[in-house]
ROKENU-726045 format. One record per residue (C-alpha): x, y, z; residue in one letter; chain. Coordinates in nm, 2 decimals. Example, Ala and Ser with C-alpha at 12.3 -4.5 7.8 and 13.67 -1.06 7.14 Angstrom:
// residues 2
[atom [1.23 -0.45 0.78] "A" "A"]
[atom [1.37 -0.11 0.71] "S" "A"]
// end
This chain:
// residues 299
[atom [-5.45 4.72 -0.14] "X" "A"]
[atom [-5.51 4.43 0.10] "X" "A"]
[atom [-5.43 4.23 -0.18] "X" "A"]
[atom [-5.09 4.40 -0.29] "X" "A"]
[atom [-5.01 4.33 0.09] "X" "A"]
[atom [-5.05 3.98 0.14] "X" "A"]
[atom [-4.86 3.91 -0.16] "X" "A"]
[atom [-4.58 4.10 -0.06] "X" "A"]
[atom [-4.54 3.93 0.25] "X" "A"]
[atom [-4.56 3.61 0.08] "X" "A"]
[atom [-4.29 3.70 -0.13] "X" "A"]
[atom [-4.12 3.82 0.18] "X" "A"]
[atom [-4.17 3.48 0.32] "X" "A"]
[atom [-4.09 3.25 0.07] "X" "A"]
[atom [-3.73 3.45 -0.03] "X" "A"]
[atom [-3.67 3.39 0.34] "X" "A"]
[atom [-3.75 3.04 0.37] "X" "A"]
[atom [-3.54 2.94 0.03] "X" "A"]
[atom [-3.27 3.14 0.20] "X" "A"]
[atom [-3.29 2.96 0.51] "X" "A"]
[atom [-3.33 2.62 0.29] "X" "A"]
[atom [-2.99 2.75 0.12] "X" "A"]
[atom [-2.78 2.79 0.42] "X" "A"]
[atom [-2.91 2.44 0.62] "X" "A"]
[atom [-2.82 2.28 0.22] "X" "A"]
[atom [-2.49 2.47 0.24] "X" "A"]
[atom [-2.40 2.30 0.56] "X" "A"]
[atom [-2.45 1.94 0.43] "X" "A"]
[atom [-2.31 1.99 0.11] "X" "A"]
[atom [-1.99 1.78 0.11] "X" "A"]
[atom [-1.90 1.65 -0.17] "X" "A"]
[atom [-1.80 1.74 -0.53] "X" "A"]
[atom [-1.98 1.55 -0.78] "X" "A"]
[atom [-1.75 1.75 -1.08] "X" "A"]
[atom [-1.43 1.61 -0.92] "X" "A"]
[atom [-1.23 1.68 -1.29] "X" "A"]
[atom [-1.26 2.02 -1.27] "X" "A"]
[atom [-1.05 2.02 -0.90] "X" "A"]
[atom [-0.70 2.11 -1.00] "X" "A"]
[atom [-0.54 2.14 -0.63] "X" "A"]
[atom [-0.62 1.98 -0.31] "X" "A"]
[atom [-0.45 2.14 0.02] "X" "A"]
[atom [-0.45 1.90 0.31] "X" "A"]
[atom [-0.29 2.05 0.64] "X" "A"]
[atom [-0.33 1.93 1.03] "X" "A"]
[atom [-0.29 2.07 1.33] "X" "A"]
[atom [0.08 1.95 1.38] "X" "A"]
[atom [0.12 2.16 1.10] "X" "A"]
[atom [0.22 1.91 0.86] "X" "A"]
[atom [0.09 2.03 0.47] "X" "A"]
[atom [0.06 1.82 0.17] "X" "A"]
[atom [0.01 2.01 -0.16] "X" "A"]
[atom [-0.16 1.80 -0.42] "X" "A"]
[atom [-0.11 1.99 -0.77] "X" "A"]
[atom [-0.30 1.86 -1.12] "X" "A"]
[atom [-0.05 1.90 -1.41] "X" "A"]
[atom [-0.22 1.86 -1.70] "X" "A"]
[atom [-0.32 1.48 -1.67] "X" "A"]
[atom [-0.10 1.36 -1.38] "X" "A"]
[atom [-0.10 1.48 -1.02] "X" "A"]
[atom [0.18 1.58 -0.82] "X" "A"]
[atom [0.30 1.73 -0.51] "X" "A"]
[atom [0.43 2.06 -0.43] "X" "A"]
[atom [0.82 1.89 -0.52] "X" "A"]
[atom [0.76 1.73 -0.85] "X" "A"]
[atom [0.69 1.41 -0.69] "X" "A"]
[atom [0.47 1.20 -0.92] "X" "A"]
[atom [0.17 1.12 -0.72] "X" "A"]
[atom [0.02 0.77 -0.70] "X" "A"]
[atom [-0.26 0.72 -0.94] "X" "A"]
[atom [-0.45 0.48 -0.72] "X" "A"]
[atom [-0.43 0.74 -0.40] "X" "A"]
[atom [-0.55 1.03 -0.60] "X" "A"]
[atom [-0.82 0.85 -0.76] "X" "A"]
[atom [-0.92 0.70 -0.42] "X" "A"]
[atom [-0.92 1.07 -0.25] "X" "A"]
[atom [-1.11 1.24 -0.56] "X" "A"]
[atom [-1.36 0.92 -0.54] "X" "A"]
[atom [-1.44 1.00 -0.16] "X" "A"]
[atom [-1.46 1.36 -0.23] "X" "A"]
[atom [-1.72 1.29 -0.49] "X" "A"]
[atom [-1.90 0.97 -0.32] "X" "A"]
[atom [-1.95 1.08 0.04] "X" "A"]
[atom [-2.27 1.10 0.17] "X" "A"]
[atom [-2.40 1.23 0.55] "X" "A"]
[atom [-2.48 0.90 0.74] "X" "A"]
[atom [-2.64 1.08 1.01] "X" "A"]
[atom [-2.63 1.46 1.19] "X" "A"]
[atom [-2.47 1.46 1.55] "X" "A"]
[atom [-2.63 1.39 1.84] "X" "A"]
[atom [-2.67 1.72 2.08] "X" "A"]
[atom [-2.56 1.49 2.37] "X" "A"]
[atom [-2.23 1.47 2.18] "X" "A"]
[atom [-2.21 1.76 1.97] "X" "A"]
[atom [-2.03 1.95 2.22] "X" "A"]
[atom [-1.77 1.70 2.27] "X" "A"]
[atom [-1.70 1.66 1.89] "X" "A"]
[atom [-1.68 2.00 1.83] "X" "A"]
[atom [-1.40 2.06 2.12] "X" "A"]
[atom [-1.22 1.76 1.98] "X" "A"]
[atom [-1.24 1.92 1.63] "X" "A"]
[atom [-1.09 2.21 1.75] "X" "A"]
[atom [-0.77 2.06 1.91] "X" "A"]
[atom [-0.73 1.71 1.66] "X" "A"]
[atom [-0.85 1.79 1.30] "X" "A"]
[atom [-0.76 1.76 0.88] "X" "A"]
[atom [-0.84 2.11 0.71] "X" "A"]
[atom [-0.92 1.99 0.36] "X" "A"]
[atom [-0.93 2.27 0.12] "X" "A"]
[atom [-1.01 2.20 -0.24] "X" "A"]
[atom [-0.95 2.43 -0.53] "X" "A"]
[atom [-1.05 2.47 -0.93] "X" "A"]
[atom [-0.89 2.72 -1.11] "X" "A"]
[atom [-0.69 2.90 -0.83] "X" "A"]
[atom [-1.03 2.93 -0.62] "X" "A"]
[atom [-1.10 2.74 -0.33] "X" "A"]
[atom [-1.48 2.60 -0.37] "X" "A"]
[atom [-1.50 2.41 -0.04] "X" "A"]
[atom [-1.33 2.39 0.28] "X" "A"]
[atom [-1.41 2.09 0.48] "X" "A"]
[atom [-1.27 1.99 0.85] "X" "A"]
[atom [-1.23 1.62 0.88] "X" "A"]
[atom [-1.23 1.49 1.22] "X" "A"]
[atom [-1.21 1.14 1.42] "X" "A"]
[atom [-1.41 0.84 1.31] "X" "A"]
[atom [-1.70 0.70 1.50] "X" "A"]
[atom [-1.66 0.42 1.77] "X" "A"]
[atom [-1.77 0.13 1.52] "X" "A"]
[atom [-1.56 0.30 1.28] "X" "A"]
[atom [-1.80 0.32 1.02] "X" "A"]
[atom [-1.82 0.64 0.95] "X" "A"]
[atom [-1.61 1.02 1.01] "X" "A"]
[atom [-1.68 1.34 1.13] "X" "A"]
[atom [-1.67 1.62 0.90] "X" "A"]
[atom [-1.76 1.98 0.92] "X" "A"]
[atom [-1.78 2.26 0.68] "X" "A"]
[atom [-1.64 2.56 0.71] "X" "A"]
[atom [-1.79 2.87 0.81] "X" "A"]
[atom [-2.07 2.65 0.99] "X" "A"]
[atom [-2.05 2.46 1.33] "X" "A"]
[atom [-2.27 2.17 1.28] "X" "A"]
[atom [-2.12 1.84 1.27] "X" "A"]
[atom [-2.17 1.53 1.07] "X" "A"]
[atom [-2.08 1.18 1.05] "X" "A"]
[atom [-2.00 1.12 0.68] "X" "A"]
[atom [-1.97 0.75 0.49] "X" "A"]
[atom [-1.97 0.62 0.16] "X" "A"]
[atom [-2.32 0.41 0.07] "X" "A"]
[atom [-2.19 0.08 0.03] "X" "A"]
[atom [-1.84 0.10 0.16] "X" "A"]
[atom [-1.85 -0.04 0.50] "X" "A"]
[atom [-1.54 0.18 0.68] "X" "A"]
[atom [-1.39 0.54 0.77] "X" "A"]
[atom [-1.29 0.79 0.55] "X" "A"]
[atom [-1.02 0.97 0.78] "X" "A"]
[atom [-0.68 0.77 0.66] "X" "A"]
[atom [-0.80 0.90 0.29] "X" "A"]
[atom [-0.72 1.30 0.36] "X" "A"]
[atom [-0.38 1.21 0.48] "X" "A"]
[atom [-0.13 1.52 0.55] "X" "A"]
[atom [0.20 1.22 0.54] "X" "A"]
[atom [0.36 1.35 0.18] "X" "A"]
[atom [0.54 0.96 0.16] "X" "A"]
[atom [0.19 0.80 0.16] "X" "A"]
[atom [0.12 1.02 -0.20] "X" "A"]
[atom [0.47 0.99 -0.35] "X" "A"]
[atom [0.48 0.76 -0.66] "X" "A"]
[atom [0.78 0.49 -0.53] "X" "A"]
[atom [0.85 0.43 -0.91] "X" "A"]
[atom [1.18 0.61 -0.98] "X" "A"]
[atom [1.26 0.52 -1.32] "X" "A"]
[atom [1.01 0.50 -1.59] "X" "A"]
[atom [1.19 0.55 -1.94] "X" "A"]
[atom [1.13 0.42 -2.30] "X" "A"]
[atom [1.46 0.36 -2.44] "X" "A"]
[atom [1.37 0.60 -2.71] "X" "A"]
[atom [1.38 0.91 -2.46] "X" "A"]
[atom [1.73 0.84 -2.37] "X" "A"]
[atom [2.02 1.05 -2.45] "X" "A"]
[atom [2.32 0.95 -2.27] "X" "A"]
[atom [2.37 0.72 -1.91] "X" "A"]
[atom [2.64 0.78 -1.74] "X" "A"]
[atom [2.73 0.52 -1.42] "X" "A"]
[atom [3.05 0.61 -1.14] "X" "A"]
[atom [3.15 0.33 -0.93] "X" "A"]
[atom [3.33 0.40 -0.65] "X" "A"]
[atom [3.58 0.18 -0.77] "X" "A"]
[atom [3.61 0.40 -1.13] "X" "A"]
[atom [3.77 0.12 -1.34] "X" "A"]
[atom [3.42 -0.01 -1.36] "X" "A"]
[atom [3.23 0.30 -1.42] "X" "A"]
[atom [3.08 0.39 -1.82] "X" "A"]
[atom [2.89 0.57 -2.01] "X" "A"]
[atom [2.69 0.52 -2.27] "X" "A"]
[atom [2.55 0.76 -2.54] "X" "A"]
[atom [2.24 0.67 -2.77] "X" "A"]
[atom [2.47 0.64 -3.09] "X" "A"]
[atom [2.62 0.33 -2.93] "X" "A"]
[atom [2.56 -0.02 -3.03] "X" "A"]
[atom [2.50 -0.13 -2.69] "X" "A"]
[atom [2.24 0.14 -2.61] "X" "A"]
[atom [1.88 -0.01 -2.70] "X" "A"]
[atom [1.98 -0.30 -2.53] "X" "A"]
[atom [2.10 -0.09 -2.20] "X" "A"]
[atom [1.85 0.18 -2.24] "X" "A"]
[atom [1.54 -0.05 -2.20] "X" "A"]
[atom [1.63 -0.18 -1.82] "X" "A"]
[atom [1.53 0.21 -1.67] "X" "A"]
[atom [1.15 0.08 -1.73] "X" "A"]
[atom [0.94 0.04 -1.42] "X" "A"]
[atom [1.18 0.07 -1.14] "X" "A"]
[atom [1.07 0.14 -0.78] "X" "A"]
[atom [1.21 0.17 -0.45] "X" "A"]
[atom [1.05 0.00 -0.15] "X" "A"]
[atom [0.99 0.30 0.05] "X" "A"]
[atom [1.08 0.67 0.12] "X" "A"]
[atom [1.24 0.73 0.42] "X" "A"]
[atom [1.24 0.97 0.73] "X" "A"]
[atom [1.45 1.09 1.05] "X" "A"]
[atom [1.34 0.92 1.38] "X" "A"]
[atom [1.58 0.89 1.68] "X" "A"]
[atom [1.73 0.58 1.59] "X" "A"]
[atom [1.77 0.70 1.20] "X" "A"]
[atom [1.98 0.96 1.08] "X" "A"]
[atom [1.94 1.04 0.70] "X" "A"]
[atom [2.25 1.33 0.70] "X" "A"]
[atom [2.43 1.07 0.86] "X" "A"]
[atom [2.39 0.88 0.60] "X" "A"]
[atom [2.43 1.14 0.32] "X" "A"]
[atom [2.76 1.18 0.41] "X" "A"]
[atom [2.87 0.83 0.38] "X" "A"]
[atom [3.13 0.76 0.04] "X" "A"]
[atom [2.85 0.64 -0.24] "X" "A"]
[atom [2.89 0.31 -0.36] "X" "A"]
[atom [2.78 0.43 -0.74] "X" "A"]
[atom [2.62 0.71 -0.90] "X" "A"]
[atom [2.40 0.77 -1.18] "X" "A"]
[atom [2.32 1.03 -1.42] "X" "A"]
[atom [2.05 1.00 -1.74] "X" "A"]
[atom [2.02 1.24 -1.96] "X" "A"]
[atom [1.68 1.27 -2.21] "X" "A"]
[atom [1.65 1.40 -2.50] "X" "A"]
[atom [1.49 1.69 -2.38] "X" "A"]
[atom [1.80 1.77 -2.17] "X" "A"]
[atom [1.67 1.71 -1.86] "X" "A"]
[atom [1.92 1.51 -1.62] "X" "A"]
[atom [1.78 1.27 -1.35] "X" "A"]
[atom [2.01 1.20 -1.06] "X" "A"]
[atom [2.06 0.92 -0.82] "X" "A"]
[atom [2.35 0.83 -0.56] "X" "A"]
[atom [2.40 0.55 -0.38] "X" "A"]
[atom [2.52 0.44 -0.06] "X" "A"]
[atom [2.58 0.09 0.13] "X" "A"]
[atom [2.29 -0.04 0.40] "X" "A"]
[atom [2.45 -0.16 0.69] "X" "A"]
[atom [2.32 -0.54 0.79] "X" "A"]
[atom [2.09 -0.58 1.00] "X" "A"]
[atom [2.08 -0.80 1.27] "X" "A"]
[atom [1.84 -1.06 1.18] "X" "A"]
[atom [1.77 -1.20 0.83] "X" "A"]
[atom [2.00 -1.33 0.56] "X" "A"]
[atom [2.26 -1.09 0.55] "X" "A"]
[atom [2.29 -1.10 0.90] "X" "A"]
[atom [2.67 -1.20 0.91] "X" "A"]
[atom [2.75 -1.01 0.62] "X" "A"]
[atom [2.95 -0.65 0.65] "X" "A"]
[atom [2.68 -0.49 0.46] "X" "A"]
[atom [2.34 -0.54 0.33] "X" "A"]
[atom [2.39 -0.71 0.00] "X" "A"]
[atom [2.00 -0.72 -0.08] "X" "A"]
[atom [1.88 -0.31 -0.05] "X" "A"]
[atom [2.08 0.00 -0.06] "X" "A"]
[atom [1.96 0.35 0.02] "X" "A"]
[atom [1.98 0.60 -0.29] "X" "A"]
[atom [1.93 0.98 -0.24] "X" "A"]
[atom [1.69 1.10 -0.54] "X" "A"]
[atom [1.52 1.43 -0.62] "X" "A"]
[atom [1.67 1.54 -0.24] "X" "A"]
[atom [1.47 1.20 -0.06] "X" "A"]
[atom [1.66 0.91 0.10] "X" "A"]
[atom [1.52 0.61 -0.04] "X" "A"]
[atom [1.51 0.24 0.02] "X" "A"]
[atom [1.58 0.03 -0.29] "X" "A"]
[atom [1.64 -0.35 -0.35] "X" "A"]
[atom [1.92 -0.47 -0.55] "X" "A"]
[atom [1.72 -0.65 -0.77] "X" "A"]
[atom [1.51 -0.37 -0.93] "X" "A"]
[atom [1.88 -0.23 -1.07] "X" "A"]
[atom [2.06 -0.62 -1.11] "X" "A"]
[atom [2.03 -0.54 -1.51] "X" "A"]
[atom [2.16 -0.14 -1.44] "X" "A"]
[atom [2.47 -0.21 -1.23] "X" "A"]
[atom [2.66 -0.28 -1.55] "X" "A"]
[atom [3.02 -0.31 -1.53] "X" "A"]
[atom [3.27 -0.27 -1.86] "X" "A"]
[atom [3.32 -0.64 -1.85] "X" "A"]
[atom [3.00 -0.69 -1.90] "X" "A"]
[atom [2.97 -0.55 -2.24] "X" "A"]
[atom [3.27 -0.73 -2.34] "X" "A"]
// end
């Protein structure tokens, strides 16, 4: 009987310990090491400002379409996958962290398969900015957190601005998956169109490869994007695929600015801003010199 009794309290015992083991493990277990099988990341401050990060089929997006940049995504899966605990929280400065946590903080919530499997808050970075604090959720111990080898914070990585993500190339067709182009110049003597059963169309069709803008823009008190959406366009643009989907783009004049090469100049003859997929972009001239056709140029 005694015998029965000590080795059901050693059971007892150890189920507790490897219980207690799994909950202090649970608490430092950041990272992912499967990172192919996330499908969705949901980043989201305290602002509230959200970015949804969607995996469709081999390319990432965001919540709008957006093509997201390869090298961001693959740099945020990385982290999720590399980072390591550098060392546990002082108690002299726990308390501090944790209050700063609760005002300043990055809820990053990662999902496979419509199910979230971890929820991670990512704080400040440390003083010698070498390292972030990070805690998981449903516990209140913090952590500093760093990549082995990468001397740097991780906090700019989990960012909640959707223009750092966006992919700024616009345009990238083969000629082949081309239908029709069709290009309105405000002045419409010069506007065309050109269909894929012209003569002129391999030739015309292989300049929408590889075209960017500079940058996407935003509101701020000294810039006014309905302001500008109401201006006349300059040209528009419409390109039809063979799969019947239309892509869009209108454009509208820059005004000079007061320093630079087009100083003296009524408008900004180098970059234009071009509404596309319902964003005001920033796009130099150059990336559509071989576009901006006119019918004299065919001639």
């Amino acid at each position: 009987m005694k015998i029965r009794s000590v080795f059901f309290f050693l059971v007892i015992v150890t189920f507790f310990s490897c219980q207690k083991k799994t909950k202090l493990s649970n608490k430092r277990d950041f990272s992912i090491k499967n990172i192919e099988e996330i499908d969705s990341i949901k980043i989201q401050n305290k602002t509230p400002k959200t970015v949804f990060l969607l995996k469709n089929k081999k390319q990432w997006e965001l919540k709008n379409g957006f093509p997201v940049r390869k090298e961001a995504i693959k740099l945020l899966l990385e982290t999720i996958r590399d980072m390591q605990i550098k060392r546990p929280v002082a108690l002299k400065e726990r308390e501090n962290i944790i209050k700063r946590m609760s005002v300043q903080r990055t809820q990053v919530e990662i999902f496979s398969k419509n199910k979230t499997i971890k929820t991670i808050y990512v704080g400040g970075d440390t003083q010698d900015q070498l390292g972030t604090y990070m805690i998981l959720k449903d516990s209140s111990e913090p952590y500093v957190l760093s990549i082995p080898g990468f001397n740097g914070y991780l906090s700019s990585r989990f960012s909640c601005e959707e223009n750092t993500w966006k992919e700024k190339i616009i345009f990238n067709f083969q000629k082949e998956d081309i239908e029709n182009v069709e290009l309105n110049y405000r002045d419409s003597k010069n506007s065309f169109q050109i269909n894929k059963k012209d003569s002129l169309s391999n030739q015309y069709f292989s300049n929408f490869e590889k075209i960017s803008c500079e940058k996407f823009l935003k509101n701020n008190r000294d810039f006014n994007i309905e302001e500008i959406k109401r201006r006349d366009p300059i040209f528009d643009i419409k390109i039809t695929l063979k799969n019947k989907k239309e892509i869009t783009l209108k454009a509208f004049e820059k005004k000079s600015s007061l320093k630079g090469r087009t100083k003296n100049k009524t408008h900004d003859t180098e970059k234009f801003y071009a509404l596309f997929q319902d964003e005001l972009i920033l796009i130099q001239y150059q990336q559509f010199q071989n576009i901006l056709k006119k019918k004299t140029d065919f001639k």
